[in-house]
Backbone of each chain as ProteinMPNN parsed JSONL, in Angstrom:
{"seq_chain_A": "XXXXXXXXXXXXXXXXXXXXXXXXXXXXXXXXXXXXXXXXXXXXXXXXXXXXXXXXXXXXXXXXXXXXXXXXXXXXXXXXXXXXXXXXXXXXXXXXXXXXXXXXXXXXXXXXXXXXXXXXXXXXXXXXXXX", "coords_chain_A": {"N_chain_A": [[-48.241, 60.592, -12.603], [-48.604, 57.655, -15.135], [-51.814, 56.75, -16.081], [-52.368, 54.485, -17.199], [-51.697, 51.329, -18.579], [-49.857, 49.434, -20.727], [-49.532, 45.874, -22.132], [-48.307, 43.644, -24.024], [-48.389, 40.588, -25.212], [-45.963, 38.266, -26.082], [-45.976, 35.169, -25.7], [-47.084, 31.858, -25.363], [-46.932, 30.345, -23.088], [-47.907, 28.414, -19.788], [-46.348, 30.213, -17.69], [-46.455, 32.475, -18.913], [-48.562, 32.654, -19.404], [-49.539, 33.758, -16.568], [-47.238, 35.77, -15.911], [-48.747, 37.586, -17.617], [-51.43, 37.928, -16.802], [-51.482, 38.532, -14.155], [-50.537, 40.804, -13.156], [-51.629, 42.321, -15.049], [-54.155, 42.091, -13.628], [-53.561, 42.966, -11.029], [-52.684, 45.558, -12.017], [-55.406, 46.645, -12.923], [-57.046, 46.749, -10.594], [-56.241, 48.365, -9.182], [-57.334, 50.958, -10.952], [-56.239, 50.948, -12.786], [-55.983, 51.783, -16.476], [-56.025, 49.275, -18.749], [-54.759, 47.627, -21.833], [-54.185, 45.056, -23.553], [-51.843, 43.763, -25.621], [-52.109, 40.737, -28.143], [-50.381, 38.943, -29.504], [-48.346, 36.829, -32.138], [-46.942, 33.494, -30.532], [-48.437, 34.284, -27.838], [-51.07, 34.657, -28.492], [-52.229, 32.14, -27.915], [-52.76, 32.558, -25.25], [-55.197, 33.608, -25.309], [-57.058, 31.958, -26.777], [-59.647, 30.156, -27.381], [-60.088, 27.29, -26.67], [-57.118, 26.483, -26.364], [-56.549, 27.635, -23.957], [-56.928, 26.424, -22.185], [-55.471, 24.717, -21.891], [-52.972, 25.088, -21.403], [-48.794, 24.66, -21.428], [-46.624, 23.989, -19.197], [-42.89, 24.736, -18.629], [-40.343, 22.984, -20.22], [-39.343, 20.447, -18.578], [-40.165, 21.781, -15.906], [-42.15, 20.811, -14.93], [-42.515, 19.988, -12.579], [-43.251, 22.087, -11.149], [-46.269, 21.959, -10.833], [-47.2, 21.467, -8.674], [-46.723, 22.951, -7.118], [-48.388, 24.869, -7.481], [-50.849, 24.494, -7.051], [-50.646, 23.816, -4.273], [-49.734, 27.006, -3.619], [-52.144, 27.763, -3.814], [-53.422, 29.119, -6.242], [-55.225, 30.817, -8.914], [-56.579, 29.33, -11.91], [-55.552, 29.758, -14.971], [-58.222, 30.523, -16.853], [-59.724, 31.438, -14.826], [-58.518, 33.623, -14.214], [-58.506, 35.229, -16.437], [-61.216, 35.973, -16.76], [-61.317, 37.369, -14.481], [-59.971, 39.489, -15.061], [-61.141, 40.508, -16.959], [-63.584, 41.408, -16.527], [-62.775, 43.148, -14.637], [-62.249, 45.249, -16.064], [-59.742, 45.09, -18.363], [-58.834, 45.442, -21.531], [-59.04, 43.586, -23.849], [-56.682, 43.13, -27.325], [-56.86, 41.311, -30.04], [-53.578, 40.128, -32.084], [-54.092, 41.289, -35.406], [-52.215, 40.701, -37.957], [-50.908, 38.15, -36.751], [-53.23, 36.406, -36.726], [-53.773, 36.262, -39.289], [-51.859, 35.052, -40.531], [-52.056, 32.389, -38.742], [-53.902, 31.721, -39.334], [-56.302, 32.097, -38.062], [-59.448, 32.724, -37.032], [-61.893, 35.779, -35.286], [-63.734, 33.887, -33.699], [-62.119, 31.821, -32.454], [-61.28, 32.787, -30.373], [-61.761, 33.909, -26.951], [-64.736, 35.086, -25.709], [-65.454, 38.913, -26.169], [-63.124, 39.784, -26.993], [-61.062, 42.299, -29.149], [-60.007, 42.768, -32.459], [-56.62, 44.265, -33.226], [-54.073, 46.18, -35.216], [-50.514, 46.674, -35.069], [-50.238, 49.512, -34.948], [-52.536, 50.291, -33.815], [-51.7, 49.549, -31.397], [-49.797, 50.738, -30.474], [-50.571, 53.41, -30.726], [-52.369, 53.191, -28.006], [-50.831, 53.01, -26.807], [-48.269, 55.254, -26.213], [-49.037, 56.844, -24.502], [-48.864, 55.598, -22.034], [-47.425, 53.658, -19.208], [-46.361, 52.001, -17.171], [-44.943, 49.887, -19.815], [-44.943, 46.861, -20.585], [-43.676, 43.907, -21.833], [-43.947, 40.645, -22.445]], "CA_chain_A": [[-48.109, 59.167, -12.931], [-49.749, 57.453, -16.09], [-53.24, 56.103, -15.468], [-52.636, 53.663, -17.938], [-51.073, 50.578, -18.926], [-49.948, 48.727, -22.069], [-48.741, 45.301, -21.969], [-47.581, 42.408, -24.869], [-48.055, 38.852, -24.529], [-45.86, 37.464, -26.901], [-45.689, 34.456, -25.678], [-47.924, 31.418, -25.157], [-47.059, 29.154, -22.108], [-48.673, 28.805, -18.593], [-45.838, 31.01, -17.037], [-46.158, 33.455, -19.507], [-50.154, 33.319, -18.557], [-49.528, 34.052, -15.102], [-47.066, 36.911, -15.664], [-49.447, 38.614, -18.187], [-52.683, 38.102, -16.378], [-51.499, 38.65, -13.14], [-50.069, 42.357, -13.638], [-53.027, 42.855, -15.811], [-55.613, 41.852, -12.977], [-53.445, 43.965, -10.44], [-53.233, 47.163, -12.364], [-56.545, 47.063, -13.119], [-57.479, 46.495, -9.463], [-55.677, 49.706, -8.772], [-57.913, 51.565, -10.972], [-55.621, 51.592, -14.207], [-56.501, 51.602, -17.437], [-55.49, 48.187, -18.793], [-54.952, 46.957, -22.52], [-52.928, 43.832, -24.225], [-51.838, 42.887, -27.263], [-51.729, 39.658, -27.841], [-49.116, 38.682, -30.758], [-47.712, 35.049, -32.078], [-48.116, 32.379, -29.385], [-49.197, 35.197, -26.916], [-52.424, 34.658, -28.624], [-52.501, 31.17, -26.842], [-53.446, 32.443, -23.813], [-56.904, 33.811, -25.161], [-57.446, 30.744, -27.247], [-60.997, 29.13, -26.776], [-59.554, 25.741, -26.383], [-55.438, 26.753, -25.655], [-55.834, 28.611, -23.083], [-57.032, 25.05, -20.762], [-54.013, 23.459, -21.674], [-51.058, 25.984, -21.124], [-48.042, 24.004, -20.984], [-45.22, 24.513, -18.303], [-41.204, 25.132, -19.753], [-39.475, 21.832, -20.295], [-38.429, 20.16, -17.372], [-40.423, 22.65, -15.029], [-43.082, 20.491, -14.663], [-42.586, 19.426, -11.01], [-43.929, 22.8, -10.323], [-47.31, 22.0, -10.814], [-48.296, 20.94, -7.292], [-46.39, 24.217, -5.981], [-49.483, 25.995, -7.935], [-51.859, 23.955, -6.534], [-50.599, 24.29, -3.164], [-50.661, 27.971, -3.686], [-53.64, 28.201, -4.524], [-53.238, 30.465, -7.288], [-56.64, 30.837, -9.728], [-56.306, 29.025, -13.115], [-55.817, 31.077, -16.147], [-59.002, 31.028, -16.909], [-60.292, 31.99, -13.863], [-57.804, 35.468, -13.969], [-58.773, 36.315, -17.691], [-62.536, 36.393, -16.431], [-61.329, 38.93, -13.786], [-59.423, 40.614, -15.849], [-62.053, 41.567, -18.389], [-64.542, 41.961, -15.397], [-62.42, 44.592, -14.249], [-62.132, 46.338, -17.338], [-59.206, 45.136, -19.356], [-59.067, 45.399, -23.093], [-57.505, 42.58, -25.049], [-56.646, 42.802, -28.856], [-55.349, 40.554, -30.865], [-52.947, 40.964, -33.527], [-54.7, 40.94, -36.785], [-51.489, 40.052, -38.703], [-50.622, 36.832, -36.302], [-54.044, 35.396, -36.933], [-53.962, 35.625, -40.667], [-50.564, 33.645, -40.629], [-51.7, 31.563, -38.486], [-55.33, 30.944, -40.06], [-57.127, 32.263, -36.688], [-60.064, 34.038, -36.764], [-62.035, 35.962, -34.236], [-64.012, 33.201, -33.251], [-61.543, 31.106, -32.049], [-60.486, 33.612, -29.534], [-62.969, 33.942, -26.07], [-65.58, 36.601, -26.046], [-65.015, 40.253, -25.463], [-62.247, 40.6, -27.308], [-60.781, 43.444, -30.192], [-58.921, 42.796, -33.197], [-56.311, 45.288, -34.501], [-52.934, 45.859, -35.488], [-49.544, 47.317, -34.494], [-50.848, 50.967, -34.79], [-53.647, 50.632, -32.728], [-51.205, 49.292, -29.825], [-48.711, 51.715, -30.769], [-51.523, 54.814, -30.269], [-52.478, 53.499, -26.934], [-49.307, 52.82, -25.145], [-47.465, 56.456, -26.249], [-49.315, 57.841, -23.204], [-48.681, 54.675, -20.82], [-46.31, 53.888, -18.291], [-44.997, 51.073, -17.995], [-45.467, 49.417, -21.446], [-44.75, 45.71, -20.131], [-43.927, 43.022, -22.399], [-43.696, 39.115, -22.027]], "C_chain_A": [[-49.177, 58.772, -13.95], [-50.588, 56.461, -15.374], [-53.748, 54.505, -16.493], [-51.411, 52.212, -18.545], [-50.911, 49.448, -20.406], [-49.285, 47.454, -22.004], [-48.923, 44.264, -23.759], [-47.291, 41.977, -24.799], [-47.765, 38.642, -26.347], [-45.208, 35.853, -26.855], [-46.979, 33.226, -24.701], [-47.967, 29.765, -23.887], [-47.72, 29.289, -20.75], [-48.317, 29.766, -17.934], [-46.268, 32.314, -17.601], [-47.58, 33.805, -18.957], [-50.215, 34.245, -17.375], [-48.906, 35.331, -15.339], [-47.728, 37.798, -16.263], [-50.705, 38.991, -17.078], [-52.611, 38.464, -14.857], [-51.048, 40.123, -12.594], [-51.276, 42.959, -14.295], [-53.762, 43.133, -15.195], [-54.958, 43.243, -12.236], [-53.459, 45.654, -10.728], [-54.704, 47.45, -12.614], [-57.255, 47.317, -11.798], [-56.928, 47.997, -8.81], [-56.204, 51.265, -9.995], [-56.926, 51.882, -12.431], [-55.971, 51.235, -15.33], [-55.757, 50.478, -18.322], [-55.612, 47.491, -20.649], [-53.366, 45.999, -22.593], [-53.121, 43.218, -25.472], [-51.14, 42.064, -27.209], [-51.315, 39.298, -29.067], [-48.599, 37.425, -30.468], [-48.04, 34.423, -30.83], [-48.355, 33.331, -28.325], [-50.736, 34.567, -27.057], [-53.129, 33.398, -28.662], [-53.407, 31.574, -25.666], [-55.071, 33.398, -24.004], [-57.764, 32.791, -26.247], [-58.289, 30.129, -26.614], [-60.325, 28.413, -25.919], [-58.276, 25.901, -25.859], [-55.37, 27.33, -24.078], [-56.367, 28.279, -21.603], [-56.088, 25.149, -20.638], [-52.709, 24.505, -21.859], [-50.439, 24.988, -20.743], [-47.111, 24.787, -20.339], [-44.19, 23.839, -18.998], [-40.888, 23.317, -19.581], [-39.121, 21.537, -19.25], [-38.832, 21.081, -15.755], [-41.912, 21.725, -14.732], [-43.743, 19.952, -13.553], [-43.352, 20.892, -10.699], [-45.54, 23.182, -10.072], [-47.969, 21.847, -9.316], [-47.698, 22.063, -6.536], [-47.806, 25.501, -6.644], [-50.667, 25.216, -7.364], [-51.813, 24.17, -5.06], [-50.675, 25.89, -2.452], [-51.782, 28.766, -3.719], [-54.077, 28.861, -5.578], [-54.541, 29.946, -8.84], [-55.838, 30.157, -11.053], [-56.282, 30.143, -14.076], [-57.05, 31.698, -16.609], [-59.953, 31.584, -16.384], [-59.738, 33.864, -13.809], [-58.105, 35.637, -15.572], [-60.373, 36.947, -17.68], [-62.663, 37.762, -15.727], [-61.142, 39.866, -14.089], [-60.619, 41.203, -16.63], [-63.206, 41.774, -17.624], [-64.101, 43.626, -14.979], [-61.685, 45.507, -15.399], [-61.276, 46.121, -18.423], [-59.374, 44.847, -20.374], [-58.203, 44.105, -23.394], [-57.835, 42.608, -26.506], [-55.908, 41.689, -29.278], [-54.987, 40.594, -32.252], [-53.479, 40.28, -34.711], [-53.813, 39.803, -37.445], [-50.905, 38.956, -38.48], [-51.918, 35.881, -36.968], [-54.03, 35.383, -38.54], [-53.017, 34.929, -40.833], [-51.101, 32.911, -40.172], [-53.459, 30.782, -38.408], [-56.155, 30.931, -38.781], [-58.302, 33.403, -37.221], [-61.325, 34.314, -35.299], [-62.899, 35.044, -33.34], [-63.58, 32.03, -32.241], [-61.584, 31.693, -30.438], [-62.124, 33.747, -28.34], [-63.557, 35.403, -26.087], [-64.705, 37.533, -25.38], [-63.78, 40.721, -26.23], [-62.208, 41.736, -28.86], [-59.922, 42.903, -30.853], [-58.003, 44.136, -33.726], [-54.763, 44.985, -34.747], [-52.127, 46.869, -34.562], [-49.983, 48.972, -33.765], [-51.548, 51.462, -34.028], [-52.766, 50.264, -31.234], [-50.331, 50.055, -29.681], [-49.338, 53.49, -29.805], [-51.952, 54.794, -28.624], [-51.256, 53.705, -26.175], [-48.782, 54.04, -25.742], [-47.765, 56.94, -25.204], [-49.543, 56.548, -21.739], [-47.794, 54.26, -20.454], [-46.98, 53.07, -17.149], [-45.787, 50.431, -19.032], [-44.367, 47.786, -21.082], [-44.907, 44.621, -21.154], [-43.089, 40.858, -22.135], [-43.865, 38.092, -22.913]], "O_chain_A": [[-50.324, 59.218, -13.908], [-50.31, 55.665, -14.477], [-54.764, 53.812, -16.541], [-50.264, 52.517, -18.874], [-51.844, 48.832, -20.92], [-48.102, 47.691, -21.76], [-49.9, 44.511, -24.466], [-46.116, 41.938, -24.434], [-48.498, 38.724, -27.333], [-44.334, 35.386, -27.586], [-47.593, 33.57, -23.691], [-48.624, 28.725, -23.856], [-48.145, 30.424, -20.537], [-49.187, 30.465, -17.414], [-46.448, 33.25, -16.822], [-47.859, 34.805, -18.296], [-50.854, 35.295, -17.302], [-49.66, 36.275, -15.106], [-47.61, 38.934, -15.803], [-50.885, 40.118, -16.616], [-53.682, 38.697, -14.296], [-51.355, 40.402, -11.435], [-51.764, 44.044, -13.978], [-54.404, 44.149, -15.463], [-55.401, 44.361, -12.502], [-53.939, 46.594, -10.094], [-55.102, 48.605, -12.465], [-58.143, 48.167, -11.865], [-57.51, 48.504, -7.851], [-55.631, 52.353, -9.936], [-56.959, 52.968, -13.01], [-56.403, 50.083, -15.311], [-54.65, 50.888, -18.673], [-56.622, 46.808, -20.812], [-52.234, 46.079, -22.116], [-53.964, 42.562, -26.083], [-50.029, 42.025, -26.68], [-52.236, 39.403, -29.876], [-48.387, 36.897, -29.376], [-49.048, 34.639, -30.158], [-48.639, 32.512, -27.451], [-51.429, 34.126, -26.141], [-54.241, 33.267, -29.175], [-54.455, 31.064, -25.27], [-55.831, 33.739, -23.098], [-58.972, 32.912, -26.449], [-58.076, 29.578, -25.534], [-60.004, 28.688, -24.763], [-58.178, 25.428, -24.727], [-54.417, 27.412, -23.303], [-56.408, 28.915, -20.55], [-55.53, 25.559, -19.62], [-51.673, 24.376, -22.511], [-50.953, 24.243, -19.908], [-46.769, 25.923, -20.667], [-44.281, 22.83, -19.698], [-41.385, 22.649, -18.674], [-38.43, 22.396, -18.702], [-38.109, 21.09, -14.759], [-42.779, 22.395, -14.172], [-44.908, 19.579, -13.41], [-44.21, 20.756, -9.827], [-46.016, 24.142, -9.466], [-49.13, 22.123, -9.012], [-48.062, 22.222, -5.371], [-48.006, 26.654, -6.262], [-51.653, 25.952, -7.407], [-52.804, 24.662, -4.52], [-51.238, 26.192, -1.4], [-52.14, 29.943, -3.667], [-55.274, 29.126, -5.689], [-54.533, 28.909, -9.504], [-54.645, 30.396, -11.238], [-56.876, 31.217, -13.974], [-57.187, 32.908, -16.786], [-60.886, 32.136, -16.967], [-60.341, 34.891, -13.5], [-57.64, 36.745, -15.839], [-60.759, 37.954, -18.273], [-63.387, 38.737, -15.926], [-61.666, 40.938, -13.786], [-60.826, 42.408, -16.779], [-64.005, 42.495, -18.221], [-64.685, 44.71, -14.984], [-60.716, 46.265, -15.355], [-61.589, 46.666, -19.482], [-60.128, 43.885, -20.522], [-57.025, 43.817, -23.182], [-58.922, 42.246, -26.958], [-54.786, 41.262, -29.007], [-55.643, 40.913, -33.244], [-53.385, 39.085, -34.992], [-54.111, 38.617, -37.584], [-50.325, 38.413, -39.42], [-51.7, 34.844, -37.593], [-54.332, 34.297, -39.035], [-53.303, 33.89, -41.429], [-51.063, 31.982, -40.978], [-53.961, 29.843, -37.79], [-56.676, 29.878, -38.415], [-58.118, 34.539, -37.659], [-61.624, 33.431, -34.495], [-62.866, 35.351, -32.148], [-64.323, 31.439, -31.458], [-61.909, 30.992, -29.479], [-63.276, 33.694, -28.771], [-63.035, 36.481, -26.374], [-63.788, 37.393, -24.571], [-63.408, 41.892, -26.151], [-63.224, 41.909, -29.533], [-58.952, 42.445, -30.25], [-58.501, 44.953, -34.5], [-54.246, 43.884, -34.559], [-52.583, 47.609, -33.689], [-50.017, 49.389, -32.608], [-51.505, 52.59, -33.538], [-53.158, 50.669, -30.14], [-49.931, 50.136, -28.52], [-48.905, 54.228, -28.921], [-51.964, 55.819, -27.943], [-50.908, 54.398, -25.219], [-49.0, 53.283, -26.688], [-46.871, 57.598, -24.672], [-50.24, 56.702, -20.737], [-46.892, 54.312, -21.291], [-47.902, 53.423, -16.415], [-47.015, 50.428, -19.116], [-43.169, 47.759, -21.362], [-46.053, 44.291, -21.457], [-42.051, 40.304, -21.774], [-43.664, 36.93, -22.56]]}, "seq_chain_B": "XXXXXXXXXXXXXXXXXXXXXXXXXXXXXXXXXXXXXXXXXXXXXXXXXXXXXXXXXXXXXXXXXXXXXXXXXXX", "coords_chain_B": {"N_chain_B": [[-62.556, 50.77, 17.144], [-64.198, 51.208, 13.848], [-65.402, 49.174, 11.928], [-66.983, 49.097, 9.037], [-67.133, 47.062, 7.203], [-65.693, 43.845, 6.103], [-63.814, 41.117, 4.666], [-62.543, 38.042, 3.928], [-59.771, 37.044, 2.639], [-58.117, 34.92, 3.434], [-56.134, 32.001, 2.69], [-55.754, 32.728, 0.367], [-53.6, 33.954, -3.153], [-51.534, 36.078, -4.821], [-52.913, 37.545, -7.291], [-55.13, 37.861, -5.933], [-56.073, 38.723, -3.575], [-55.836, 41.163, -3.604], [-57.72, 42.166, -6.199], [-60.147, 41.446, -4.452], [-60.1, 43.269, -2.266], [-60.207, 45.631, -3.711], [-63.037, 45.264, -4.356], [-64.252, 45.271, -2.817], [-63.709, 47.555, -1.94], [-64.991, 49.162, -3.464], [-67.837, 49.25, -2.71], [-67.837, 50.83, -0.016], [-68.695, 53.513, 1.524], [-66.753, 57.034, 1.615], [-64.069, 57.615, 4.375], [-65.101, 55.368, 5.681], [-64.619, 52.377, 7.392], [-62.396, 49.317, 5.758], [-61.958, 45.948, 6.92], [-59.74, 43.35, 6.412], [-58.405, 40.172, 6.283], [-55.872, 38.016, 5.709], [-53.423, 35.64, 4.293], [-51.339, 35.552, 2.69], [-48.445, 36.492, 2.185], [-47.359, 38.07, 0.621], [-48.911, 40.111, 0.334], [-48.318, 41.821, 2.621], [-47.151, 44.12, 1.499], [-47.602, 44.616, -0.512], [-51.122, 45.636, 0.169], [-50.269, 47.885, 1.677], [-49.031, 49.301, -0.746], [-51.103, 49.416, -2.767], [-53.162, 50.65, -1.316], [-51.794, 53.226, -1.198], [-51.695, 53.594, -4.08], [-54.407, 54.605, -3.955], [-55.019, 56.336, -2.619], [-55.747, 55.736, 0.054], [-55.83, 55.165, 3.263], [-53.969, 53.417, 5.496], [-55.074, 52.201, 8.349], [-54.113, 50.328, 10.503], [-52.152, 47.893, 11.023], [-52.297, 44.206, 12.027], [-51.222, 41.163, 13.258], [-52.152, 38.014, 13.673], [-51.538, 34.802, 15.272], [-50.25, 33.87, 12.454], [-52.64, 35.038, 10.356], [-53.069, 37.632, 8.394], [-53.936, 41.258, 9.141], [-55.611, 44.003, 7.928], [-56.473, 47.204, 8.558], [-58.478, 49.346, 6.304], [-59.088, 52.885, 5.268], [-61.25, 54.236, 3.653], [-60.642, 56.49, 1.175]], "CA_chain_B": [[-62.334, 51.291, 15.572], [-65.625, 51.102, 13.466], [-65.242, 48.608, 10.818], [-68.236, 48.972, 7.954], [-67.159, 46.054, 5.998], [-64.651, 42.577, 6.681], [-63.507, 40.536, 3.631], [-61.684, 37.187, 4.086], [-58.831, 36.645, 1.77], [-57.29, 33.832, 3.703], [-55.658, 30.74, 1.538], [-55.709, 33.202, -1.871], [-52.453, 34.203, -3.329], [-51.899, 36.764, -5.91], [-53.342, 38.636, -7.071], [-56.74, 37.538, -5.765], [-56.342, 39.306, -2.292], [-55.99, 43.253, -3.99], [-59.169, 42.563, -6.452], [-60.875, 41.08, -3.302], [-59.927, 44.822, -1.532], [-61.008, 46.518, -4.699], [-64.072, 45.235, -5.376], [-64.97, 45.132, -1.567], [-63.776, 49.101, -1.238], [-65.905, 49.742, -4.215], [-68.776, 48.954, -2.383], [-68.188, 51.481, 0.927], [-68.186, 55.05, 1.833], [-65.432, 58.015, 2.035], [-63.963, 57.639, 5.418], [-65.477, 53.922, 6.295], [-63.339, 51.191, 7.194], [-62.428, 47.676, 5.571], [-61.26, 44.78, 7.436], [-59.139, 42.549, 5.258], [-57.731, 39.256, 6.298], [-55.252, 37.577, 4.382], [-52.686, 35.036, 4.707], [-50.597, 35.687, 1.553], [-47.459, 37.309, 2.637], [-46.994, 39.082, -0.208], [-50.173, 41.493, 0.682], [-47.659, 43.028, 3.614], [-46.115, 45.002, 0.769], [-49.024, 44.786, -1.675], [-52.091, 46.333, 0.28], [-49.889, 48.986, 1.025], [-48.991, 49.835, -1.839], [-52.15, 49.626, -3.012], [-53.691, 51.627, -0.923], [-51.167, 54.166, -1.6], [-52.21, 54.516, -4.921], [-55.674, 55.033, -4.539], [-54.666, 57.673, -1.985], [-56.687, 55.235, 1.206], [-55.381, 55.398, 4.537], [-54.363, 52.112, 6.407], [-54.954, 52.92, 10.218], [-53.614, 49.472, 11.536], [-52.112, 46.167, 10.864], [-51.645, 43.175, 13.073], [-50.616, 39.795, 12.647], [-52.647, 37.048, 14.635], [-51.6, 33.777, 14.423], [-50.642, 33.991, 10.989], [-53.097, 35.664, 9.632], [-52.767, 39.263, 8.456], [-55.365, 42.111, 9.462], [-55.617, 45.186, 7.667], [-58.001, 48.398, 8.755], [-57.978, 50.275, 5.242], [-59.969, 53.741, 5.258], [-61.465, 54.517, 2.295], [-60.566, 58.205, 0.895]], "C_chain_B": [[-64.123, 50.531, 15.013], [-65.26, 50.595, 11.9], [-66.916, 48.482, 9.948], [-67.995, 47.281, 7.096], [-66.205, 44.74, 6.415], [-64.811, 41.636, 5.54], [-62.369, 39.479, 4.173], [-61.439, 36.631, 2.821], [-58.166, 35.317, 2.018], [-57.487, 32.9, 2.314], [-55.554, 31.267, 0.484], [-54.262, 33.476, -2.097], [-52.749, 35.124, -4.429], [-52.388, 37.111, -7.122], [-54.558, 38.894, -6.649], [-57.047, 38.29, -4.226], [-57.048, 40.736, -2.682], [-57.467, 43.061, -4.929], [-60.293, 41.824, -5.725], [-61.307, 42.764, -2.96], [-60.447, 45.726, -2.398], [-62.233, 46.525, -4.693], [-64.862, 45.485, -3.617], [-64.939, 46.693, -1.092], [-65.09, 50.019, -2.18], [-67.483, 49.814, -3.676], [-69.062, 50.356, -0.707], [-68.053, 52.957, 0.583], [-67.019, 55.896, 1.935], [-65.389, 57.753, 3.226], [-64.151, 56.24, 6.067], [-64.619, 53.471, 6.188], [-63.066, 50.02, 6.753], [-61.432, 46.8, 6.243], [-60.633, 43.951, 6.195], [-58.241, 41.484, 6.158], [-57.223, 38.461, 5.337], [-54.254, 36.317, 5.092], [-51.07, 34.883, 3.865], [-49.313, 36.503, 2.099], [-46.966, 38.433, 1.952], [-48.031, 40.172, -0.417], [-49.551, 42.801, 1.793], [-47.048, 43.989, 2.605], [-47.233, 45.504, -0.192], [-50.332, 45.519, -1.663], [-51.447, 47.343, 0.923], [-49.503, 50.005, 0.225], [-49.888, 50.157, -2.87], [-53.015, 50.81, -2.449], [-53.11, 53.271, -0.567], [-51.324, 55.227, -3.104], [-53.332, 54.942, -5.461], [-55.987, 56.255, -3.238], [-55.493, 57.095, -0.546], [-55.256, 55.43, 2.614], [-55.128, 53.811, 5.608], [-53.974, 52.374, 7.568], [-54.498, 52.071, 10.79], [-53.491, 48.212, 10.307], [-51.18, 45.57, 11.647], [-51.436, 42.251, 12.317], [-51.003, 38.844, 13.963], [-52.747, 35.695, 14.163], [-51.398, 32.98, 13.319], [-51.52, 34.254, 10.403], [-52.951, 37.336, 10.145], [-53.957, 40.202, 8.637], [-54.756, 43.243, 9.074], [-56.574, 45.961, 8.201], [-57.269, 49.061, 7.632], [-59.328, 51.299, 5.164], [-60.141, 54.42, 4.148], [-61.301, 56.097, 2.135], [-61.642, 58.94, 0.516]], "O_chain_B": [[-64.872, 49.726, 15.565], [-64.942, 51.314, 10.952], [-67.828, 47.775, 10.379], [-68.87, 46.637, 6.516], [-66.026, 44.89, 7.624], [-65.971, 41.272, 5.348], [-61.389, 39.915, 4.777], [-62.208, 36.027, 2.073], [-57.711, 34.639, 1.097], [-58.31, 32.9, 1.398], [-55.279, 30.579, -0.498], [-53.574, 33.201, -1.114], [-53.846, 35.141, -4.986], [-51.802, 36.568, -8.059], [-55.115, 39.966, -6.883], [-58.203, 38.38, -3.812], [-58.117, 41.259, -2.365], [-58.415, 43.729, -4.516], [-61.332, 41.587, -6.341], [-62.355, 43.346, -3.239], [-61.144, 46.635, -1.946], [-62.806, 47.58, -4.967], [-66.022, 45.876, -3.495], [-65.697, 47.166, -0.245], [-65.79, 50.981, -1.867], [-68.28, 50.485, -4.33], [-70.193, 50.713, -0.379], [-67.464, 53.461, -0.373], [-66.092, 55.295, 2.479], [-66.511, 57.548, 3.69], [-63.38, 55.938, 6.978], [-63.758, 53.692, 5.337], [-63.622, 49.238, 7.524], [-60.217, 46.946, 6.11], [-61.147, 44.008, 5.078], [-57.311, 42.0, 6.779], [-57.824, 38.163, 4.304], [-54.336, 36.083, 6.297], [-50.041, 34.332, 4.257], [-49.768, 37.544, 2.574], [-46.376, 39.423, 2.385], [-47.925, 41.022, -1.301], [-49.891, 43.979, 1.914], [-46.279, 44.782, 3.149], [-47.56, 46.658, -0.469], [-50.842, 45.987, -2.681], [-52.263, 48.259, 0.818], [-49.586, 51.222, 0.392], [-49.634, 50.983, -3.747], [-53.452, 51.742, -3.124], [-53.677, 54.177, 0.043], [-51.231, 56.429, -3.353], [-53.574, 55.401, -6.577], [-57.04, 56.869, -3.069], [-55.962, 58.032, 0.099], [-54.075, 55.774, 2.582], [-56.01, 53.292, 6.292], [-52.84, 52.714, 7.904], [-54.184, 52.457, 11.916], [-54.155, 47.802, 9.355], [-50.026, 45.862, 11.961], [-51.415, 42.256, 11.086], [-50.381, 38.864, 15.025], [-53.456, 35.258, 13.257], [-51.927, 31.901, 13.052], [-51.454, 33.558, 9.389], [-52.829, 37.968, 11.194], [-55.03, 39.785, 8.203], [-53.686, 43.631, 9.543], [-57.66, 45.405, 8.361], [-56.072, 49.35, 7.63], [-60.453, 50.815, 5.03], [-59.272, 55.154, 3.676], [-61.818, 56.863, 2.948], [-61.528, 60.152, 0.332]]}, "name": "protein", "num_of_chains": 2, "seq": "XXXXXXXXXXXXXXXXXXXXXXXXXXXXXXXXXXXXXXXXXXXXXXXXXXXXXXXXXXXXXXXXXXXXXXXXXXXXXXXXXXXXXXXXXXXXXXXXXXXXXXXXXXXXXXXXXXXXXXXXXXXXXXXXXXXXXXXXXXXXXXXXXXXXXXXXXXXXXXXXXXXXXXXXXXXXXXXXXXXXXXXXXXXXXXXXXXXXXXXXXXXXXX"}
């Protein structure tokens, strides 16, 4: 079994937070080797400032008090863990020059690169998870 | 049974129980045991499976009350 995991957030809403970071935290918690590339609004959810205000889907917004009643950690509470417990995050070079980002924006710790570099890790990972 | 360690998960939800169990197994011996209470339902499927793939041993689980009790023996 691979010891490693590759996932791709390309997409930048609260849900999408949750299913990246929450797969992320658990494989890592199980001792796997954990990167993500984060592409177009993906690269919301490591946004200084964006990645308070995740919005929920249209019309889904009643389910805010079922996450509160959950209890379930804020985003930025699970990207702390995450990169506590080891995961990598890049983000895609060629999104932020479209979209006039640079690495500053983005919260510490992270890697810029491109396709290639996410390409090279994930050939030897399993599952290659994208959202 | 000879528990080394006891971690309360109650009220968390996922995925905050398993890097609870992680970070709390990281801390014991081969062979020692961790207590784990939880309340999350989705840990009955989850810290076994977990502790499946770090090759641990879970010697018991009850259910008191609603809350869940693991014994997980570290490999």
């Amino acid at each position: 079994m691979s010891e490693r995991v590759a996932i791709i957030a390309a997409n930048g809403g609260l849900f999408d937070g949750y299913k990246v970071f929450n797969i992320a935290t658990a494989a890592a918690a199980s001792e796997k080797e954990v990167q993500i590339f984060f592409t177009f609004e993906g690269l919301n959810l490591i946004h200084k400032q964006g990645m308070h205000h995740l919005e929920m889907p249209e019309g889904k917004e009643h389910f805010a008090e079922g996450f509160k009643k959950a209890n379930v950690p804020s985003i930025p509470e699970l990207v702390e863990m995450a990169q506590e417990l080891g995961v990598k995050f890049i983000a895609c070079q060629m999104t932020m020059d479209v979209m006039g980002l640079s690495k500053d924006d983005f919260i510490e710790g992270i890697e810029v690169g491109g396709a290639v570099t996410f390409l090279e890790y994930a050939k030897d990972a399993s599952p290659t998870l994208t959202f | 049974m000879n528990v080394s360690k006891t971690i309360d998960a109650t009220g968390l939800s996922c995925p905050m129980p398993i890097v609870k169990v992680k970070k709390a197994m990281d801390t014991i011996n081969s062979g020692e045991v961790l207590e784990v209470l939880a309340t999350d339902q989705g840990t009955l499927s989850d810290i076994p499976a977990w502790a499946k793939t770090g090759g641990h041993t879970i010697l018991e689980q009850k259910t008191i009350e609603e809350v869940l009790y693991f014994y997980i023996q570290k490999s």
